[in-house]
C-alpha positions as CSV (number, residue, x, y, z in Angstrom):
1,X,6.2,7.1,-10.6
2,X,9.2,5.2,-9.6
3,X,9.1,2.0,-8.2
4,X,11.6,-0.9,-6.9
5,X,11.3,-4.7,-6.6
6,X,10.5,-7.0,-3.6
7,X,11.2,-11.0,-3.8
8,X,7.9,-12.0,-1.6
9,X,8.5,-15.7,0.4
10,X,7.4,-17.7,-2.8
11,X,10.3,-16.5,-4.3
12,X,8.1,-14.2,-6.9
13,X,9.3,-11.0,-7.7
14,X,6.7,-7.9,-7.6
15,X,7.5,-4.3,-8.3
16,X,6.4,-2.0,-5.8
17,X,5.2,1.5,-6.8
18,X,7.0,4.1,-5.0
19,X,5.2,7.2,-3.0
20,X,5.5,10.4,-4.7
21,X,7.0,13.4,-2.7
22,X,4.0,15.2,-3.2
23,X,1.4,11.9,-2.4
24,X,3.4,12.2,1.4
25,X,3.3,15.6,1.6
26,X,-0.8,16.0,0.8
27,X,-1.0,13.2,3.4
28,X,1.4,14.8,5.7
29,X,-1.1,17.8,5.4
30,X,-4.6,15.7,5.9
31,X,-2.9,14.2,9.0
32,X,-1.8,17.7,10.6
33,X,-5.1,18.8,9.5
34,X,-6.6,16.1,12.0
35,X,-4.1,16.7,14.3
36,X,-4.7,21.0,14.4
37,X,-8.7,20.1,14.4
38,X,-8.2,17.7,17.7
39,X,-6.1,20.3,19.4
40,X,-8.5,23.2,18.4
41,X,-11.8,21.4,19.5
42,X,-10.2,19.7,22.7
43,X,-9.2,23.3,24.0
44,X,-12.7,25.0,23.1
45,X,-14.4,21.9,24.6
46,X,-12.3,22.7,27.7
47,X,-12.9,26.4,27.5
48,X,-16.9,25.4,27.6
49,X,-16.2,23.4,30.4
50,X,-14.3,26.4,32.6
51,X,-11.5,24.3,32.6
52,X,-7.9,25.7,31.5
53,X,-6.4,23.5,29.1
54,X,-2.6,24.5,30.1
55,X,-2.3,25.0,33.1
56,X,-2.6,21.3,34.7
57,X,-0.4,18.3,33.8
58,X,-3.5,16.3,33.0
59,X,-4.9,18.7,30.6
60,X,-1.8,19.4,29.5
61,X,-1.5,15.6,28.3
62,X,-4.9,15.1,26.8
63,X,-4.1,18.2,24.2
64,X,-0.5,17.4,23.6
65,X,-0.3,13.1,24.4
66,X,-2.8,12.2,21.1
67,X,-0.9,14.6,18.7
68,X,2.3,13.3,20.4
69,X,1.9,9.7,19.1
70,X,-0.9,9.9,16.2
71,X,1.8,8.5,13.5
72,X,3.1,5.7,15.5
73,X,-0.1,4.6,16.9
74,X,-2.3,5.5,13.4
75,X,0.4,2.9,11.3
76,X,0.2,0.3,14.5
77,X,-3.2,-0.2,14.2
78,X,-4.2,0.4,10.8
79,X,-1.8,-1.3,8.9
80,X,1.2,1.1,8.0
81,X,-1.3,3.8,7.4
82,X,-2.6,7.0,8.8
83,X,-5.7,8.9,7.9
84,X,-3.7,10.8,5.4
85,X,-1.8,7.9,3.7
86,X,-5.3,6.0,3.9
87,X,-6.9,8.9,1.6
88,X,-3.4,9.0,-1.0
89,X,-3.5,5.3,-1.1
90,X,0.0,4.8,0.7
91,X,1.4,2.3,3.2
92,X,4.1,1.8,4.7
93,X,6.0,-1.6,3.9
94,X,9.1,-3.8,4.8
95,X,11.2,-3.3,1.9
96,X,10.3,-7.1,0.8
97,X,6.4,-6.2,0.9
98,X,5.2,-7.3,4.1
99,X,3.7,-5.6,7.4
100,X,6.4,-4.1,9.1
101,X,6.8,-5.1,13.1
102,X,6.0,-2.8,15.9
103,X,10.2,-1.8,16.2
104,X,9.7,-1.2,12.1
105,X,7.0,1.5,13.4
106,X,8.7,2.8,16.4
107,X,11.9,3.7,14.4
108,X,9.6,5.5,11.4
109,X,7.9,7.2,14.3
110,X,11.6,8.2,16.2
111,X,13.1,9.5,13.4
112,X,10.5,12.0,13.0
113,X,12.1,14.4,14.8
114,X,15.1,14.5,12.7
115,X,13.0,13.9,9.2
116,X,10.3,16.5,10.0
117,X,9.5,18.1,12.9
118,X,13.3,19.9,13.0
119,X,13.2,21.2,9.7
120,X,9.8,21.3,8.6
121,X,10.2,18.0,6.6
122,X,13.3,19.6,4.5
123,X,15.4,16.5,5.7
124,X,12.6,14.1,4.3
125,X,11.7,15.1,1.0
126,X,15.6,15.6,0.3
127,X,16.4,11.9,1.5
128,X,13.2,10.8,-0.1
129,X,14.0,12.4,-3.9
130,X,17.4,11.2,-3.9
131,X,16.7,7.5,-2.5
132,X,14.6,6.3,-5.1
133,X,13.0,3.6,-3.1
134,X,10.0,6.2,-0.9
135,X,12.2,6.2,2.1
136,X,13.2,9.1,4.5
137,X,16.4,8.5,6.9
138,X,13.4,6.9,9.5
139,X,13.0,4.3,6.7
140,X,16.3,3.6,5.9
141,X,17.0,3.0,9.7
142,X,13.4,0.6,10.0
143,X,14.1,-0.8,6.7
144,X,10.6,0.1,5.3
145,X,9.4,1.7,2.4
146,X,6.2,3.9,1.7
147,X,4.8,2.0,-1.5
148,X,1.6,3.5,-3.6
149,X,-1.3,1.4,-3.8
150,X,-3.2,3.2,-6.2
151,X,-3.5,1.4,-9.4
152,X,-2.6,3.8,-12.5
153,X,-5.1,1.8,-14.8
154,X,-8.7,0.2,-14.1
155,X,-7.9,-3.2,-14.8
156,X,-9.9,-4.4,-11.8
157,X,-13.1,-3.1,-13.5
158,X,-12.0,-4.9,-16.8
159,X,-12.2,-8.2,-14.9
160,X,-15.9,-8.0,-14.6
161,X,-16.3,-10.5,-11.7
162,X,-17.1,-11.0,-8.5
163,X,-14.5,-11.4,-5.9
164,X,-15.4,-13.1,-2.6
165,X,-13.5,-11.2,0.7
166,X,-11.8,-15.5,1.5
167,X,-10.6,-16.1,-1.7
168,X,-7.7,-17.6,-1.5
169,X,-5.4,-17.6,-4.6
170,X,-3.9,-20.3,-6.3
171,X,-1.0,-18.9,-8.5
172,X,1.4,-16.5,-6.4
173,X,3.4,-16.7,-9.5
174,X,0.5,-13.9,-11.2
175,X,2.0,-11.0,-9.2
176,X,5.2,-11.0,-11.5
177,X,3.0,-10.5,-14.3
178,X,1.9,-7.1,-15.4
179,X,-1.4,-5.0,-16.3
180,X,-0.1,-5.6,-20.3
181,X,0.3,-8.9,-19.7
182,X,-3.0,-9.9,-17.9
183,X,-5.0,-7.8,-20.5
184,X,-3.5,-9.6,-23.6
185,X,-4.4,-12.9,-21.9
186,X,-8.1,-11.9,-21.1
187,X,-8.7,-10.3,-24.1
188,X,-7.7,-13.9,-26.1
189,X,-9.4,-15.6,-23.8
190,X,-12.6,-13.7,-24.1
191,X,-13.0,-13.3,-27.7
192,X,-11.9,-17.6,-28.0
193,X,-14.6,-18.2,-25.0
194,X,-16.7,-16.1,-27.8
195,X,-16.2,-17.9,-30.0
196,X,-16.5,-21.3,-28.5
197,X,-13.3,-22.0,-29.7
198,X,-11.5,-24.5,-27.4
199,X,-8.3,-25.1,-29.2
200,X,-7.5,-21.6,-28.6
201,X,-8.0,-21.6,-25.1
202,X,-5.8,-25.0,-24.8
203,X,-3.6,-22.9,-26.9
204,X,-3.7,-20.6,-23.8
205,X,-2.9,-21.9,-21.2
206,X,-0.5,-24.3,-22.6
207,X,1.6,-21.0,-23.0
208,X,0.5,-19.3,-20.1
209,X,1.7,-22.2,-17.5
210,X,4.5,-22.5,-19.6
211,X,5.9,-19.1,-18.9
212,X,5.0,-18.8,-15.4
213,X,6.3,-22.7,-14.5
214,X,2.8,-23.9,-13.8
215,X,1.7,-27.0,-13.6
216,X,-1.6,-27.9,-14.7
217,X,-4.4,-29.7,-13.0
218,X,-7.4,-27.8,-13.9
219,X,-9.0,-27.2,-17.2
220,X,-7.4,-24.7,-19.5
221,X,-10.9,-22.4,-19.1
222,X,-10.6,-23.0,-15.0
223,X,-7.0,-22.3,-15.0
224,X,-7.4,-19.1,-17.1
225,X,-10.2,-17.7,-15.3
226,X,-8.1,-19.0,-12.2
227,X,-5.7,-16.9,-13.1
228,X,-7.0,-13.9,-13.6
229,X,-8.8,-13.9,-10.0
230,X,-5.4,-14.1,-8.6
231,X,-3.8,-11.2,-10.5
232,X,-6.8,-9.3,-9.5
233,X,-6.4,-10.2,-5.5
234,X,-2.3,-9.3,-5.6
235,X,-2.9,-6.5,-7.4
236,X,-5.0,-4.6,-5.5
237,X,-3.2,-5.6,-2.0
């Protein structure tokens, strides 16, 4: 999986896994499965009802309207995601991490045409394999990116803590930090906690703050712990 780097507004740097061609094209395929479904049951439940479902603008519009704008209106309101993307763990993203804007959207969703619908999505997965960053010529034009969320290890299982929905986090600078890193540190920390032995986790965090330009004002056992509950939160947003 390839990935690319964002600067995010505290100035920490995070690298963003990239969509695989085939993660968007299974999602493509869940959403057009929806999409085929609505437009199948929508007609029969017009059929039952003596009612032709082509022949009147009105009808006409309730078949073709919800098809029509499913992508644009699916990423508006659930966050850069459809149905599909929600089941492959994608979203789209600004290419510095955030929520893309509703002209962000509209472009994706205009560009379709050209990407997708024209050429059965020939354009897309060309532009998209030879990009590098998950973007079709819609997202080069928005200036969005389709990232992966899905985390390649279970490293929020090996936390083993609770995670309140508010928490807040403390340390933005975490999210430059990777899995390797974060494990190295817990497993250090668990087997001094173990231990009992203090000087170790002093040890610690010294370092820890150190490398991440941290200043400390909790105690090394807070901070570490700290720490790790703020990895786990970026990480898994």
């Amino acid at each position: 999986m390839s990935h690319f780097q964002i600067e995010t507004a505290q100035n920490v740097k995070i690298q963003q896994n990239v969509a695989t061609v085939w993660d968007r094209i299974l999602a493509y395929i869940i959403d057009f499965t929806i999409i085929l479904a609505y437009v199948f049951a929508t007609i029969a439940v017009m059929s039952g009802l003596n009612v032709s479902p082509f022949e009147g603008f009105a009808t006409s519009l309730v078949i073709g309207l919800p098809p029509f704008l499913y992508h644009l209106l699916m990423e508006i309101f659930l966050n850069g995601q459809s149905v599909g993307k929600a089941s492959m763990h994608l979203r789209v993203v600004n290419l510095d991490g955030s929520k893309p804007q509703f002209s962000g959207y509209l472009i994706r969703w205009l560009f379709r045409i050209i990407d997708i619908s024209l050429v059965s999505g020939a354009v897309a997965i060309l532009v998209i394999l030879l990009n590098g960053k998950g973007q079709r010529l819609g997202d080069l034009a928005a200036k969005t990116a389709v990232i992966s969320e899905r985390r390649k290890t279970g490293f929020d299982k090996m936390l083993n803590f609770e995670m309140e929905e508010s928490y807040s986090p403390r340390y933005p600078q975490v999210a430059s930090m990777t899995d390797k890193d974060v494990r190295k540190i817990k497993a250090v920390f668990d087997k001094a906690h173990r231990k009992s032995d203090h000087f170790i986790i002093i040890k610690l965090s010294d370092k820890v703050a150190s490398q991440l330009n941290i200043q400390l004002d909790q105690s090394p056992q807070t901070f570490i712990q700290t720490l790790l509950k703020d990895y786990h939160y970026y990480s898994t947003r």
